[in-house]
C-alpha positions as CSV (number, residue, x, y, z in Angstrom):
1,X,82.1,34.5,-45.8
2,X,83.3,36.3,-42.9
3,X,80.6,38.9,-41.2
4,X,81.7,42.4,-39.7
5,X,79.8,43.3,-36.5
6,X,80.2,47.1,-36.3
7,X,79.0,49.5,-34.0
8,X,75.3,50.0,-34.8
9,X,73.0,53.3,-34.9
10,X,70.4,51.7,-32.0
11,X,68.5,54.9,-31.6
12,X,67.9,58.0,-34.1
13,X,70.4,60.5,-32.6
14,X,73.4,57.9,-31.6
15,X,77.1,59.1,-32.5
16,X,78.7,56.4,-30.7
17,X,78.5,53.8,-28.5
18,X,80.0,52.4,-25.2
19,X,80.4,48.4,-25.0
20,X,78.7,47.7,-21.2
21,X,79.3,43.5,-21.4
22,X,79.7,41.0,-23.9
23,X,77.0,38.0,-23.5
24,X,79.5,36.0,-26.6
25,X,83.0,35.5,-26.1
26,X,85.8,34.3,-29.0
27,X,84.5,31.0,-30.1
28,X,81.5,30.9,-29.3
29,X,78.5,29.4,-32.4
30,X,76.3,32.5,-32.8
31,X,72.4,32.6,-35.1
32,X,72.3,35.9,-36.5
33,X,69.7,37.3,-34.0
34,X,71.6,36.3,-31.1
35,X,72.8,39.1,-28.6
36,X,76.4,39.7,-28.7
37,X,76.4,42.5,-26.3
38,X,74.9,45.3,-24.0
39,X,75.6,49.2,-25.7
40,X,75.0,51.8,-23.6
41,X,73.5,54.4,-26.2
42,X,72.7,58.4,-25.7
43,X,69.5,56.8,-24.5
44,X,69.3,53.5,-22.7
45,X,71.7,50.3,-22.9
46,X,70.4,48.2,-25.7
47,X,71.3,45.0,-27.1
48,X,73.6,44.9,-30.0
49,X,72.6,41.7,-32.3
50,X,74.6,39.1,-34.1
51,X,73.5,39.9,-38.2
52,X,74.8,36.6,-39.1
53,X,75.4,32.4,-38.6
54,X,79.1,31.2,-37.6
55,X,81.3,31.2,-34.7
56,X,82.6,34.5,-32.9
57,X,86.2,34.6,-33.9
58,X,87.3,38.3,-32.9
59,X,86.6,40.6,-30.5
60,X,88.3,43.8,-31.6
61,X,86.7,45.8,-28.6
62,X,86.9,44.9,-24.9
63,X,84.1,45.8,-22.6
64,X,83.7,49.5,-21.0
65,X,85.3,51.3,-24.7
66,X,83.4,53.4,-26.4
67,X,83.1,53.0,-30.6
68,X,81.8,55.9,-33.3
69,X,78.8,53.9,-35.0
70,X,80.2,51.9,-37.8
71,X,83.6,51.1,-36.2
72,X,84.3,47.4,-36.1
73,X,83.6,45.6,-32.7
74,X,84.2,41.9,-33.8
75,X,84.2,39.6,-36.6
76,X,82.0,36.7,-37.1
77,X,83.0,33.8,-40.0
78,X,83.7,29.8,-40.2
79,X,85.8,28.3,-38.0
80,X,88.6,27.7,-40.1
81,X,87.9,30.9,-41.9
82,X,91.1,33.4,-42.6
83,X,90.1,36.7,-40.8
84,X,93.3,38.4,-41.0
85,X,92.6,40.7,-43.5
86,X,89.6,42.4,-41.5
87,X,91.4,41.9,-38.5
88,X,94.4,43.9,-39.4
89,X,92.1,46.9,-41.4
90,X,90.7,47.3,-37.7
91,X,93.8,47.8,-36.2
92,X,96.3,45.4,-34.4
93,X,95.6,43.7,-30.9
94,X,92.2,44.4,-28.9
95,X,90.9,48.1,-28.1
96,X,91.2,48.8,-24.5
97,X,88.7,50.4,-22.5
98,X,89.3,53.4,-21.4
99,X,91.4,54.1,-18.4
100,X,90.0,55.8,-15.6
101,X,91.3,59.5,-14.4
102,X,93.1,59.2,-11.3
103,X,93.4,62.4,-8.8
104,X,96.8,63.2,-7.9
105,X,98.4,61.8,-4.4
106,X,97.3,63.7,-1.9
107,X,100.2,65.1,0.7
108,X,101.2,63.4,3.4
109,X,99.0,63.3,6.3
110,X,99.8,63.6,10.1
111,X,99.4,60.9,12.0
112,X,96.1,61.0,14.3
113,X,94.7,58.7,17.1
114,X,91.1,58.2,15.0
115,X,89.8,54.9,15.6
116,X,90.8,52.7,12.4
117,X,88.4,52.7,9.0
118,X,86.3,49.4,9.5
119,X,87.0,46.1,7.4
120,X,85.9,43.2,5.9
121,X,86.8,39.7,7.5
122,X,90.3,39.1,5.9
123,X,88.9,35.8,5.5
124,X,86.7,36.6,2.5
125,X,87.5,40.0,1.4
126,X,90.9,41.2,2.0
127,X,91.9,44.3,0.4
128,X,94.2,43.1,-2.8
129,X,97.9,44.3,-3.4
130,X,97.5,46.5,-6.3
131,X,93.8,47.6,-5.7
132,X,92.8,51.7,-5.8
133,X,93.7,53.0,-2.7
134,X,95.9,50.1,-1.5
135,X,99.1,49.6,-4.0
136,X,98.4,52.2,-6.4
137,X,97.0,49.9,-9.3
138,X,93.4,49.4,-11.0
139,X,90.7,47.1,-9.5
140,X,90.1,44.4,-11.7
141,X,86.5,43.9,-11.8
142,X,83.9,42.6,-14.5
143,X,82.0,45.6,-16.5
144,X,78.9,44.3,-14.6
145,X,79.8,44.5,-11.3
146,X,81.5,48.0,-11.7
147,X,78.2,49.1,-13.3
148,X,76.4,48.3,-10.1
149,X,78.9,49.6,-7.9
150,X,78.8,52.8,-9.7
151,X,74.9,52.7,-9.3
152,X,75.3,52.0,-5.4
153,X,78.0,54.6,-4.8
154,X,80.2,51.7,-3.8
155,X,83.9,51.2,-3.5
156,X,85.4,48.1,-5.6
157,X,88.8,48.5,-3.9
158,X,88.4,47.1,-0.4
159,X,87.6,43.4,-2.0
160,X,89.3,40.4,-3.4
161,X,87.2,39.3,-5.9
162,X,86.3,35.7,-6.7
163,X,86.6,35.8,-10.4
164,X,89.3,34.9,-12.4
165,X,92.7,36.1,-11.3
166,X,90.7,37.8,-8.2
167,X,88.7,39.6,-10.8
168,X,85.4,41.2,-8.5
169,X,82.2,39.8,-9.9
170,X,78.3,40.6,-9.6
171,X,78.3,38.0,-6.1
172,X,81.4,39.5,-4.8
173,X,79.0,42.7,-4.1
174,X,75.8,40.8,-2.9
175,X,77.7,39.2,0.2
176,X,79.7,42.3,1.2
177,X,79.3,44.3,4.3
178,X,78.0,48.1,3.6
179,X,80.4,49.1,5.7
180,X,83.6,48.7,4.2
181,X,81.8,49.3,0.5
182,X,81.1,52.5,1.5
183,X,82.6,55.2,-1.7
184,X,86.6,55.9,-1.0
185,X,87.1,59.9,-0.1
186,X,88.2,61.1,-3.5
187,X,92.2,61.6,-3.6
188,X,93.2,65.7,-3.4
189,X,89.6,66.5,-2.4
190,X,88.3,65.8,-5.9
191,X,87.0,63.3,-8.2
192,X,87.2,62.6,-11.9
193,X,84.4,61.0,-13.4
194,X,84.0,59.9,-17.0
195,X,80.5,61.5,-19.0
196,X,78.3,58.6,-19.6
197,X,76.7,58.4,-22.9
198,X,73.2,60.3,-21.9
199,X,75.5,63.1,-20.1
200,X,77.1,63.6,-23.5
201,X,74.3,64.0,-25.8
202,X,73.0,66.2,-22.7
203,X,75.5,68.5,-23.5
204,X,75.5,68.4,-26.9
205,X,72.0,69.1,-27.1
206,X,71.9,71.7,-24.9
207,X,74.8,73.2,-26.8
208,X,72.4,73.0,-30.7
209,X,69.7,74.4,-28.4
210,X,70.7,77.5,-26.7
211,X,73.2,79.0,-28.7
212,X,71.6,78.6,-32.1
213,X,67.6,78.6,-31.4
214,X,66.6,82.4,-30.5
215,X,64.9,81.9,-27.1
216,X,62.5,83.9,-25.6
217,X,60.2,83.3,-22.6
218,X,56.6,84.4,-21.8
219,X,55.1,83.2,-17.9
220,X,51.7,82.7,-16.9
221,X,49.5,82.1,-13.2
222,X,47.0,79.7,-13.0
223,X,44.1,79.3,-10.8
224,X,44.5,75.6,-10.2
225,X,41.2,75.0,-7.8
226,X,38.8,73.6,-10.3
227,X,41.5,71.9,-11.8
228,X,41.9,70.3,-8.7
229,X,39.0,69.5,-7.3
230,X,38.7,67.6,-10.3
231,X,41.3,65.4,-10.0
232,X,40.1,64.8,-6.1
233,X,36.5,64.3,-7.5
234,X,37.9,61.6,-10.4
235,X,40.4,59.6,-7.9
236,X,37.5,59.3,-5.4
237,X,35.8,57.0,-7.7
238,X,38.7,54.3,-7.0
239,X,39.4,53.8,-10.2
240,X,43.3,52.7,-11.4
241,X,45.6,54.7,-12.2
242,X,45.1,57.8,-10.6
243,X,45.0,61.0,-12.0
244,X,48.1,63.3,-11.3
245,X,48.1,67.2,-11.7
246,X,50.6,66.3,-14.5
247,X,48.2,64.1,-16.3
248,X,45.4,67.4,-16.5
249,X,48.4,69.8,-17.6
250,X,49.4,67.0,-20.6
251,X,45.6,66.9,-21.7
252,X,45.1,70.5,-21.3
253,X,48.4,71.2,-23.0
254,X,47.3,68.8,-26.1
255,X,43.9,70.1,-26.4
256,X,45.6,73.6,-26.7
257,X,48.2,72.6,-29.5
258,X,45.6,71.5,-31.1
259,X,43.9,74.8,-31.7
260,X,47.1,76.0,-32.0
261,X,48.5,74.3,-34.8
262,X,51.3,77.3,-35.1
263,X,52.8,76.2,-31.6
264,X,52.9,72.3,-32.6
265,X,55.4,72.9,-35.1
266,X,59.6,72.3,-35.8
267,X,62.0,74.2,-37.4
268,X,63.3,72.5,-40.2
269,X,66.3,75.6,-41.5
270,X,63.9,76.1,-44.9
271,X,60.9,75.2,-43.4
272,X,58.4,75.1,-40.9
273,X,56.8,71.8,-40.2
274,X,53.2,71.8,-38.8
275,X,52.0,68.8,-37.3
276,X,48.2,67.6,-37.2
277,X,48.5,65.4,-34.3
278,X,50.1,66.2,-30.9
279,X,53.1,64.4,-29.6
280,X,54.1,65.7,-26.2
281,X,57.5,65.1,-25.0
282,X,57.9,64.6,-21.3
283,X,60.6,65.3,-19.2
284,X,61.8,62.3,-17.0
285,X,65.0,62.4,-14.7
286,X,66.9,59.6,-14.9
287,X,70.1,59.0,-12.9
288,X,72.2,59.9,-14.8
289,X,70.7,62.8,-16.7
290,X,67.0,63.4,-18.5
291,X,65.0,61.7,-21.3
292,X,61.9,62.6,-22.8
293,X,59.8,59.8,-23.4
294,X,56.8,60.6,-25.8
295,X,52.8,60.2,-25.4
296,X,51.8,59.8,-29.1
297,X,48.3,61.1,-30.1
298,X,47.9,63.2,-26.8
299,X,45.0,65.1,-27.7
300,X,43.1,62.3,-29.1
301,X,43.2,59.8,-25.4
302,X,41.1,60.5,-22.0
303,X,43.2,61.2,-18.7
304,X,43.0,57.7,-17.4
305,X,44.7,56.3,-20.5
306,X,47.2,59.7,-20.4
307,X,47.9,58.4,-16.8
308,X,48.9,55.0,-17.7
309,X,51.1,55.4,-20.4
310,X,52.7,58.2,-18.5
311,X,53.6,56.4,-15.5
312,X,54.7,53.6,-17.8
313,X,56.6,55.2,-20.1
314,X,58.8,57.2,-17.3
315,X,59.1,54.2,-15.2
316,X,60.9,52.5,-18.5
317,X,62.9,55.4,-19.1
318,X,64.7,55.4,-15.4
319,X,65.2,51.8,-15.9
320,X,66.6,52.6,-19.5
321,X,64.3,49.9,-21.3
322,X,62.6,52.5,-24.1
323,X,62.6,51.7,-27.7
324,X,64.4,54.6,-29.8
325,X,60.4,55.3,-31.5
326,X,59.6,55.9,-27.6
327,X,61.4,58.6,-27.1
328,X,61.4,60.8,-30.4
329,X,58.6,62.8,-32.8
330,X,57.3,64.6,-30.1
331,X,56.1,67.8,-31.6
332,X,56.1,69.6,-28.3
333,X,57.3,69.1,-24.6
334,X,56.4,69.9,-21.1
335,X,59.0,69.7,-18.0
336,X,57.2,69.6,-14.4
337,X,59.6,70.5,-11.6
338,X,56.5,71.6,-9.2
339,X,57.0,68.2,-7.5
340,X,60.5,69.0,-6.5
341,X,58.9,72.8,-4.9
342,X,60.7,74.7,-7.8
343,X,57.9,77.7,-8.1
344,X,59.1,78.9,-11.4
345,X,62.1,78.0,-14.0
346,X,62.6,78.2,-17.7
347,X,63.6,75.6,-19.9
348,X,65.6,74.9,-23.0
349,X,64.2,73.9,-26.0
350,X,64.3,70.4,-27.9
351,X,65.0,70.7,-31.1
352,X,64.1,71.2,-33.6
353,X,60.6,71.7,-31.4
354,X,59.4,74.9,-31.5
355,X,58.3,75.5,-27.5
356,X,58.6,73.4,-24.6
357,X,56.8,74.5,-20.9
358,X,58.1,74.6,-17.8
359,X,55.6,73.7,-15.1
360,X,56.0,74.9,-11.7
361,X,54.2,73.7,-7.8
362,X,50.8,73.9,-7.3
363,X,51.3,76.2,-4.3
364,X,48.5,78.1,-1.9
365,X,48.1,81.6,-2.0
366,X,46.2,84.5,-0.6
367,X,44.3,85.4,-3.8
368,X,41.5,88.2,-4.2
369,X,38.5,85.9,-5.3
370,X,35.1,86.8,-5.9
371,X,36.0,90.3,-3.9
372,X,37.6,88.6,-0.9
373,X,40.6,87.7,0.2
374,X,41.0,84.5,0.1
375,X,43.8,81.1,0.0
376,X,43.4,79.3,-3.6
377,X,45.8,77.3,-5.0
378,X,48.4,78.8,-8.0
379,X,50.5,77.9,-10.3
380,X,52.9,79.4,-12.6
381,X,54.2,78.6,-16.2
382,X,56.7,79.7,-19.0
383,X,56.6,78.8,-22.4
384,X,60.2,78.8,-23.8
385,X,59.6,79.6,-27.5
386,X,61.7,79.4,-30.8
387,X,61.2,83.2,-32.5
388,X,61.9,81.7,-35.7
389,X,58.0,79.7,-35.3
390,X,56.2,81.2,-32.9
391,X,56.0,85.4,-32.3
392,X,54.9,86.9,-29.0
393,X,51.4,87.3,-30.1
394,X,51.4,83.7,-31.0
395,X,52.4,82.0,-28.1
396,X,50.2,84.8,-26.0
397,X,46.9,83.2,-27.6
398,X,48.2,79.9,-27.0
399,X,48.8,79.9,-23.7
400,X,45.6,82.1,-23.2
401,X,43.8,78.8,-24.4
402,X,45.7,76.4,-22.1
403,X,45.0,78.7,-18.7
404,X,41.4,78.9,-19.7
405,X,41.0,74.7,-19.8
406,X,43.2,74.6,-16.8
407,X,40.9,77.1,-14.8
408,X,37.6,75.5,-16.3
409,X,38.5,71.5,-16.8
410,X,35.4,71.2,-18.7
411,X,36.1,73.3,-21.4
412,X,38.4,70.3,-22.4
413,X,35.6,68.1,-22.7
414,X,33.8,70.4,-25.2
């Protein structure tokens, strides 16, 4: 019996999909477990599995289009099987991707005496009639190797590919010259470029955050010199991986919710729910936008342990290898843009979280200490909070208990 392959929910808050590359192609004998494609999800790209035995006998979706979760992709049945009548439910013909947004002509320049733009050896890589920028057309190139010339910031349209009708494939790029890949000036000063899949749920998100959740803001300084020293005192001992200023705030910040069960808490609309253990979401770029990968159990695991799975779960997330259960529960977040010299910022909730903190540079300052004047190093944070969990008062205490572990490390050892 013939097998629909539809558009699958790969992670916990995915609307829709965008097919990157098909690893099956029309015939092809396919296990149910086999990958039939690479999604690009709100998250990371992901691997879209074959659910059932038989041969691939329609692709309904061609690589680059994007598909609500449950639309129909492909079909998978005998080889003699009649597939028409799921074929023609999904529609007639293929889905095309989409095309891309072209700028309008730009007017006519003057002519000039500048040297001419360097080229390729026509020999290998001609530009082709009918590529962007030389006849008007679209470059024909494989979703791959327009993935990683997207990546590199380079420009498909000075080479003749060596694919299929001079379709430009993954080793057309690895033996180019830099040079003449360099990114084309944008036509009419501008450039158009399609939202990825992370970009969109970016702005959704922020969208469900800000306008709905009641926002409000409370800032804190920190003496960071004990805080510190400690870190120099515990990477001194040589001991892998080191301990970032990041790892002490996520401890500190853990140990804290955990006193404060009020701030470790999401709004549920008829409810509050208050967790017993501490998930802290962390703030990674990525490329193309932000994820927040989570370390589970935060308040229950020493800062060397805190320190490893941090640096491994945001080096996965700029590759876009995390599991969906990797990057969602966490009861509460933190976003450090101190590395990046941002001294102070606010940011937006994560629903339905309750407060997330925005962590700014460790910065020295002339301080009165001890009734002199002297250079100690600073650091301020605000604690974006939901009014509809936490009250003034309430976030007050919290962050009364976090400055007092940062400013004494020990009292998160007793």
């Amino acid at each position: 019996m013939a097998t629909k392959v539809v558009m699958e929910a790969l992670s916990p808050t995915m609307e829709e999909g965008r097919l990157v590359e098909w690893h099956k192609h029309e015939g092809d004998a396919v296990k149910a477990g086999d990958v039939l494609a690479e999604v690009e999800t709100d998250k990371a790209v992901m691997e879209l599995p074959a659910r059932a035995d038989g041969v691939l006998r329609k692709v309904l979706v061609a690589a680059g289009a994007t598909v609500p979760t449950g639309g129909l992709v492909a079909v998978i049945g005998g080889a003699d099987e009649d597939i028409t009548a799921l074929v023609k439910a999904a529609g007639s013909g293929k889905r095309e991707a989409p095309a891309e947004p072209r700028a309008p002509a730009p007017p006519p320049k003057p002519a000039t005496s500048a040297a001419p733009t360097p080229t390729l050896p026509a020999s290998r890589f001609p530009l082709p009639v009918g590529a962007e920028g030389g006849g008007g057309g679209r470059v024909k190139a494989s979703p791959l190797a327009r993935r990683i010339a997207r990546e590199r910031g380079l420009n498909l349209a000075v080479l003749r590919g060596s694919g299929p009708g001079g379709r430009v494939i993954k080793r057309d790029l690895e033996g180019a010259a830099a040079v003449a890949l360099a990114p084309a000036t944008p036509a009419g000063g501008f450039e158009d470029v399609p939202l990825t899949q992370i970009r969109k749920t970016i702005a959704r998100r922020l969208a469900e955050s800000l306008g709905p959740v009641p926002h409000f803001f409370l800032t804190v300084e920190v003496d960071m010199e004990r805080a510190w020293e400690a870190r120099e005192a515990l990477n001194a001992l040589g001991e892998e991986p080191k301990i970032s200023v990041n790892d002490i705030i996520v401890k500190a910040t853990a140990q804290a919710l955990r006193q404060h069960r009020e701030c470790n808490a999401w709004w549920q609309g008829e409810f509050i729910r208050y967790f017993n253990d501490v998930h802290i979401g962390m703030a990674v770029a990525v490329e193309q936008g932000l994820i927040t990968p989570v370390i589970r159990y935060a308040d229950q695991k020493g800062l060397r342990q805190l320190a490893a799975e941090a640096c491994d779960l945001s080096q996965r997330a700029r590759d876009r290898k995390l599991a969906p259960e990797e990057y969602t529960g966490s009861t509460f977040s933190i976003s450090n843009l101190g590395m990046l010299g941002i001294d102070e910022f606010t940011a937006v909730i994560n629903p339905p979280e309750a407060g997330i903190l925005a962590i700014g540079a460790v910065t020295r300052q002339p301080v009165v200490h001890d009734g002199a004047v002297t250079a100690r190093r600073r650091m301020r944070m605000t604690m974006s909070c939901d009014h509809r969990v936490i009250d003034g008062a309430t976030g007050a205490r919290f962050l009364q208990t976090l400055v007092r572990m940062l400013e004494n490390p020990l009292a998160m050892v007793c």
